[in-house]
N, C-alpha and C positions, 0 to 999 in steps of 0.2 A: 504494500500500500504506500501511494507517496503521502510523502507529508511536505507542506509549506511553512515555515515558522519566518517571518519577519521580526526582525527588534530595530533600534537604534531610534525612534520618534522620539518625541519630546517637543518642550515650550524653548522655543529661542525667538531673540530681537529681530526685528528687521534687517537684511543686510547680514545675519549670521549664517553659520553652515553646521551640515547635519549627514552623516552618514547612516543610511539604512543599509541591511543586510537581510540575505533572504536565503536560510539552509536549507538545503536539501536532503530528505532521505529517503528511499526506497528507489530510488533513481541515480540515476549518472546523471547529472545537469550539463556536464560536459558536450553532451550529443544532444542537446536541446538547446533551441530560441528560448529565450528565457525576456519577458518583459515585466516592467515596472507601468501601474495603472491606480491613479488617485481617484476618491470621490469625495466630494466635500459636501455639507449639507444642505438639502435640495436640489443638488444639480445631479445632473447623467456621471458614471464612470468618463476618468478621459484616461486617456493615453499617453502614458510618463517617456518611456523611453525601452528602446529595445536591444537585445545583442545576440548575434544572431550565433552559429555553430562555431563559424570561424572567425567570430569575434568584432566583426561589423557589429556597427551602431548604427541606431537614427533616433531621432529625436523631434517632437512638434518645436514650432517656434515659440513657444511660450516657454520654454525651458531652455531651449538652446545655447550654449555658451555659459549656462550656467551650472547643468547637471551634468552629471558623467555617470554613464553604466559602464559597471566591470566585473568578471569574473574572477574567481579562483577555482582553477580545476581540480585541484589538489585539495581543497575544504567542502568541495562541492557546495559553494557559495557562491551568492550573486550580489554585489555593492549596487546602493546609486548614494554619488557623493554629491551632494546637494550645497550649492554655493550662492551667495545673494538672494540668500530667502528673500520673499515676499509675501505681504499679508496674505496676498491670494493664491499664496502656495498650500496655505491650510486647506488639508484634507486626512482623512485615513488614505495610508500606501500599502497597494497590496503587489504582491509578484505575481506570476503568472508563466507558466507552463500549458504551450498547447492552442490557445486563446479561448473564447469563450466557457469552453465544453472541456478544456484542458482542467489543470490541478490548480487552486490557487490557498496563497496562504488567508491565513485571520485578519492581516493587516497593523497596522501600526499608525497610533496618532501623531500625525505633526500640525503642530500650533506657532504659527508666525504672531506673535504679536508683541508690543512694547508694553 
């Protein structure tokens, strides 16, 4: 059975940074797309960031130049290094294996605020 565990949220200032991490087990994460997907309160799931087998990224412009997704194959773990928070980067972050229908973790709150 896979499992998804997300940690590293939390309250930080505007302009602060925040790494999440997203373990893996029952799985090799290594041979999976592996994406990052926030939802904030009242809005739709959106789309954080992704990384693909061989280790390509993309990213929407609303994050761009600010987040990083990264692996470790060896912890069978997935980073997103979150830089120049934004109020309206508040959401729960969740990982994601597969996409919809795929594995995803419980999520993790992050809270931008002063």
């Amino acid at each position: 059975q896979v499992h998804l565990v997300e940690s590293g949220g939390g309250l930080v200032q505007p302009g602060g940074s925040l790494r999440l991490s997203c373990a893996a087990s029952g799985i090799i994460f290594g041979v999976s797309a592996v994406a990052w997907y926030r939802q904030a309160p009242g809005k739709q799931r959106e789309w954080v960031a992704t990384i693909g087998r061989g280790g390509s990224t993309n990213y929407p412009d609303s994050v761009k130049g600010r987040f990083t997704i990264s692996r470790d194959n060896a912890k069978n773990t997935v980073y997103l290094q979150m830089n120049s928070l934004k109020p309206e980067d508040t959401a729960v972050y969740y990982c994601n294996r597969g996409g919809s229908n795929g594995d995803w973790g419980q999520g993790t709150q992050v809270t931008v605020s002063s």
